[in-house]
N, C-alpha and C positions, 0 to 999 in steps of 0.2 A: 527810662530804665534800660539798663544793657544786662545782657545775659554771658554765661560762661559755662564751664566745665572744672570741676578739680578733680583732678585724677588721684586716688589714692591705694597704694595697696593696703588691704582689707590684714591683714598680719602684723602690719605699721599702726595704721590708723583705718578703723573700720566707720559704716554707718552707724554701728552700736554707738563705738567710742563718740563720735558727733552729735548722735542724739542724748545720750549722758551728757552732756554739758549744757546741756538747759540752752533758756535764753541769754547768758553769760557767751556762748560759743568758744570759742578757740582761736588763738593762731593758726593759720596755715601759714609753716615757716618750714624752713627746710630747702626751700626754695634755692636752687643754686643754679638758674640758664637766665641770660637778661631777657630773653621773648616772654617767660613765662612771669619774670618780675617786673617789666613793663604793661603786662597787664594787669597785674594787681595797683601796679599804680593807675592803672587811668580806671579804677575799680570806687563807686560811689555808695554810700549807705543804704540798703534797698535793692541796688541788683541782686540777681536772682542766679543760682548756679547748680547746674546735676551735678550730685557726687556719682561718682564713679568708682567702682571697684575695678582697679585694674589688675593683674598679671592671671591668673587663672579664670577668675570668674568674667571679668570684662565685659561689664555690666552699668548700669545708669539705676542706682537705685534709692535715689533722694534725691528733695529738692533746697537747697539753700540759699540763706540767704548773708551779703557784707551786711554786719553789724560794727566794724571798725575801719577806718580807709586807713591806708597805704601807713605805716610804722618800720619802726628798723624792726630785722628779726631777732626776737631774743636767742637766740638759737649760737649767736656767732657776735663778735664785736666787730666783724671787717664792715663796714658802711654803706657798702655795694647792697647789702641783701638786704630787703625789706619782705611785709608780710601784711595782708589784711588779716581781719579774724571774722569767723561764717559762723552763723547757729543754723542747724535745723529749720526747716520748715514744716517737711512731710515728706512721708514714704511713699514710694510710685506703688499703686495698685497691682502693674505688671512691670518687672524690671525688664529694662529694653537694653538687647543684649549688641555687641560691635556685631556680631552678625544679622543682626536686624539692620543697623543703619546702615550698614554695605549694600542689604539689598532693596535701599529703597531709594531708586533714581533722586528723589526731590534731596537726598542728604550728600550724593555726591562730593561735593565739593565742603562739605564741614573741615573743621580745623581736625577734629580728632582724626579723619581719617587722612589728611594733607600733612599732618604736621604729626605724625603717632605718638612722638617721644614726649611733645610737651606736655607738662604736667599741669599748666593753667592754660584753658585757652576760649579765646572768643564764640559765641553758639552768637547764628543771625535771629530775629525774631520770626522768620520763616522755620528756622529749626530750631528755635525753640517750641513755637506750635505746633508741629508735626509732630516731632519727640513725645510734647504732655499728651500730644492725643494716644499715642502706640501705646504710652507707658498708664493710659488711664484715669490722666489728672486735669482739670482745668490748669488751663494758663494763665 
């Protein structure tokens, strides 16, 4: 299993709107950088991904998971972009905030904080475990 991050603003698409869509899930489409649509292609049924809220609150507050691998994005007919689709898993006990994982040495080097802008991006299974722990949840 590999792990990730979706970044989304909560005004776009929120945790509500995520967790409304049952186990059906959703597209995450929209997508328009090849770093962040390369990893949804190398994205398997079963990985596991923090939602994130980003621009104001920037926050980690759910956990999801691919329910569909790598599809063109309905969103657009150009062929470049593609899109998994996530359901829900579960809400984090305590949302763990970007300034939590700035200051925790062991998260150093995470994609979110190397790569800010990307809106999908690789978590190791070192940070993924550390994260479930901060934010309350088994891994």
């Amino acid at each position: 299993m590999q792990y990730w991050l979706f970044k989304s603003e909560p005004g776009a698409w929120s945790w509500d709107d995520q967790v409304a869509k049952g186990d059906a899930g959703e597209e995450w489409n929209g997508v328009r950088n090849y770093q962040a649509r390369n990893n949804m292609r190398a994205m398997k049924i079963g990985d596991r991904g923090f939602f994130y809220h980003s621009v104001d609150e920037k926050r980690i507050v759910g956990i999801v998971e691919v329910c569909a691998e790598s599809h063109p994005d309905s969103t657009t007919e150009d062929e470049r972009w593609d899109c998994v689709d996530i359901k829900a898993v579960c809400g984090v006990e305590t949302p763990v905030s970007l300034a939590d994982i700035k200051a925790h040495p062991d998260l150093a080097e995470m994609a979110l904080l190397k790569q800010s802008r990307l809106s999908v991006a690789p978590v190791t299974a070192a940070e993924w475990k550390m994260i479930c722990k901060m934010a309350g949840i088994k891994p």
